[in-house]
TORKOL-4160 file (C-alpha; in steps of 0.2 Angstrom, whole numbers, padded with zeros to 4 digits, m for minus):
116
<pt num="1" X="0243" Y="0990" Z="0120"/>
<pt num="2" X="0226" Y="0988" Z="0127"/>
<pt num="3" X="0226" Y="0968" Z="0119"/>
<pt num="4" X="0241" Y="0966" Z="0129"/>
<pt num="5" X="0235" Y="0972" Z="0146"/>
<pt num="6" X="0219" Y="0961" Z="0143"/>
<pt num="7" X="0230" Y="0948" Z="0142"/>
<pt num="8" X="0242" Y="0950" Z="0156"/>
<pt num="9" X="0226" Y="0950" Z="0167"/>
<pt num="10" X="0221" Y="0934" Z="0161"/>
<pt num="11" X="0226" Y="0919" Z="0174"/>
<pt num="12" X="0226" Y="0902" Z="0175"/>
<pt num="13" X="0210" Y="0892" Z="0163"/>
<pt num="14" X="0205" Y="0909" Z="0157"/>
<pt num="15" X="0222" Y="0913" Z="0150"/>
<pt num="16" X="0221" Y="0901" Z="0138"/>
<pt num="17" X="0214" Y="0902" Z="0122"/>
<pt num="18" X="0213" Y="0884" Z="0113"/>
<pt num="19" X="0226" Y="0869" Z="0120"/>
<pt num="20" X="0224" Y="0854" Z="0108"/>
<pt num="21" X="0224" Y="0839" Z="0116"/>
<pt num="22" X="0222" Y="0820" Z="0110"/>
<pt num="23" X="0203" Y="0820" Z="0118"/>
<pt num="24" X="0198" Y="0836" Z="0113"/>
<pt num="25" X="0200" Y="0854" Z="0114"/>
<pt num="26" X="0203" Y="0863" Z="0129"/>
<pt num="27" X="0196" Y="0881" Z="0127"/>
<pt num="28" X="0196" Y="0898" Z="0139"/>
<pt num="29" X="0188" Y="0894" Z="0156"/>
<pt num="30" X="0195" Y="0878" Z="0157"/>
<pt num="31" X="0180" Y="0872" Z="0145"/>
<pt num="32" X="0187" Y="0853" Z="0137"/>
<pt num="33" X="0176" Y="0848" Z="0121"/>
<pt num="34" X="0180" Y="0831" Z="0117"/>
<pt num="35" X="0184" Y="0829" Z="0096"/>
<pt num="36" X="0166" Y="0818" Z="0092"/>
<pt num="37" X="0155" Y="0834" Z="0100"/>
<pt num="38" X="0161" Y="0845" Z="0088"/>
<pt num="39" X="0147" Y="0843" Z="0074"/>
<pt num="40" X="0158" Y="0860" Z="0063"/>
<pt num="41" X="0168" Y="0875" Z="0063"/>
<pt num="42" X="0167" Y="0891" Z="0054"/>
<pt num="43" X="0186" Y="0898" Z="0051"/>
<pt num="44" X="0184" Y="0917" Z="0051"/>
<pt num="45" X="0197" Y="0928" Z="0044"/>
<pt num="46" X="0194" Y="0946" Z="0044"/>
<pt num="47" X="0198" Y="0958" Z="0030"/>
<pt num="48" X="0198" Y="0978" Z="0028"/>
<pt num="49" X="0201" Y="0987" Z="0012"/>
<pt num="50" X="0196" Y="1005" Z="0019"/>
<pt num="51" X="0208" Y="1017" Z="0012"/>
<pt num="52" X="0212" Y="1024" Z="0032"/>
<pt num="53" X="0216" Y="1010" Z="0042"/>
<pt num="54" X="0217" Y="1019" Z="0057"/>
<pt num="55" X="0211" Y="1004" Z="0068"/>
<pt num="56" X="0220" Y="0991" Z="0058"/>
<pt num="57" X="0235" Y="0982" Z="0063"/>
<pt num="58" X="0241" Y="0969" Z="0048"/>
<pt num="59" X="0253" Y="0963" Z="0060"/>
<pt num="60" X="0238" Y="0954" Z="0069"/>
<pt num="61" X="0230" Y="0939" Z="0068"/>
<pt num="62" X="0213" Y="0943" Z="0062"/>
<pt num="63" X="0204" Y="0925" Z="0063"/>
<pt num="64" X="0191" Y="0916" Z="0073"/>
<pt num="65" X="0186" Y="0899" Z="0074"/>
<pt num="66" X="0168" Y="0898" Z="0078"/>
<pt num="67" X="0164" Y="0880" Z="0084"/>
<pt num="68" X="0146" Y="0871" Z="0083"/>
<pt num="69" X="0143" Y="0856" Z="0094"/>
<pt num="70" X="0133" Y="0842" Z="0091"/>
<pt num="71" X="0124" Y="0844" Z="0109"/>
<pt num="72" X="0108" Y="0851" Z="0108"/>
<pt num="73" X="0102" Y="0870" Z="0115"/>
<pt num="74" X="0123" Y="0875" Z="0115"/>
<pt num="75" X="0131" Y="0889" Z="0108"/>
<pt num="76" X="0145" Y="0888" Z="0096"/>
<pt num="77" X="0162" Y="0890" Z="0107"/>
<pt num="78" X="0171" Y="0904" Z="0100"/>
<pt num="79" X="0189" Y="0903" Z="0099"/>
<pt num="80" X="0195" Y="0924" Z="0095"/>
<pt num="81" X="0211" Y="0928" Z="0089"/>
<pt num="82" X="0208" Y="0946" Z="0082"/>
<pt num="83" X="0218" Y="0957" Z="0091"/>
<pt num="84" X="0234" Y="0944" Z="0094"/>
<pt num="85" X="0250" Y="0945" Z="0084"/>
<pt num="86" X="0250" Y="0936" Z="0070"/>
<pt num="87" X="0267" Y="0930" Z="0074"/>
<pt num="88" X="0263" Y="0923" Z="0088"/>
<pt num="89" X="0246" Y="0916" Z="0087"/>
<pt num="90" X="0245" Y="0907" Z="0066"/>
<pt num="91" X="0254" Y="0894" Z="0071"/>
<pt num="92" X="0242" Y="0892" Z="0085"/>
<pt num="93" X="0228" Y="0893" Z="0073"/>
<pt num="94" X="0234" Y="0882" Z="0057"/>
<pt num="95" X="0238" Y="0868" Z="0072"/>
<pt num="96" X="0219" Y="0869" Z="0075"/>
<pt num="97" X="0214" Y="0869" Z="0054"/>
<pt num="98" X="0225" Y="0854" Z="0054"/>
<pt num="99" X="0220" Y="0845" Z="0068"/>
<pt num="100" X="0201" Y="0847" Z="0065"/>
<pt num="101" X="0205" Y="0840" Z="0046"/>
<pt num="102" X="0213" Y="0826" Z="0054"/>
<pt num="103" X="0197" Y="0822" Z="0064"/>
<pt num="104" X="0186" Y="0826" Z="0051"/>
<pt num="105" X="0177" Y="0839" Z="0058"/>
<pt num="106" X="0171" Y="0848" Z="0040"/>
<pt num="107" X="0179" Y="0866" Z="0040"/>
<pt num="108" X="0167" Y="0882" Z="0031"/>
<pt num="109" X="0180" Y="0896" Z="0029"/>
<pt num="110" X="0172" Y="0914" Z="0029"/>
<pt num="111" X="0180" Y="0931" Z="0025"/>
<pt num="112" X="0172" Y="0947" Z="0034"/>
<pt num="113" X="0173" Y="0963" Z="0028"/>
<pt num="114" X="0178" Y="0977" Z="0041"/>
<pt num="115" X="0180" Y="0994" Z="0041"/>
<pt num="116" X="0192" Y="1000" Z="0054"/>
């Protein structure tokens, strides 16, 4: 409920979470990050094995997609899916694995514990 309302207050550029485009990415805010400044990405997929899962919906997403830049003094551009549907949003988010493959942008996958 309270993923949804963010949402739905979302508008325009900052409604979108990741559009994939044949220059680049296009990322929340409107930010474009054309494919050969991407130096890498971290896929991030986030796991709970707590016995009460009070917090946890299995029916979500649970990934994020951290993306270094080549350009000096920037920040990784984090593209967050944890609270979407996973219904929804994995296709969203194997498009993204694939296209970075086929641009050869190298790929570190990473599992996170959480305890929610």
């Amino acid at each position: 409920m309270r993923t949804a309302m963010l949402a739905m207050r979302r508008k325009g550029v900052d409604a979108i979470d990741a559009k994939i485009r044949a220059s680049g990415l296009i990322l929340r805010g409107g930010r474009k990050v054309a494919w050969d400044e991407i130096g890498s990405v971290t896929a991030i997929s986030f796991h709970n094995d707590a016995k009460v899962q009070l917090l946890w919906d299995r029916a979500e997403l649970h990934r994020r997609l951290d993306v270094q830049l080549k350009l000096p003094g920037i920040q990784a551009l984090r593209v967050d899916l944890v609270r979407y549907p996973a219904v929804d949003y994995l296709g969203l988010y194997e498009s993204l694995l694939d296209e970075f493959e086929r641009q050869r942008i190298p790929v570190a996958h990473r599992k996170k514990w959480m305890q929610a």
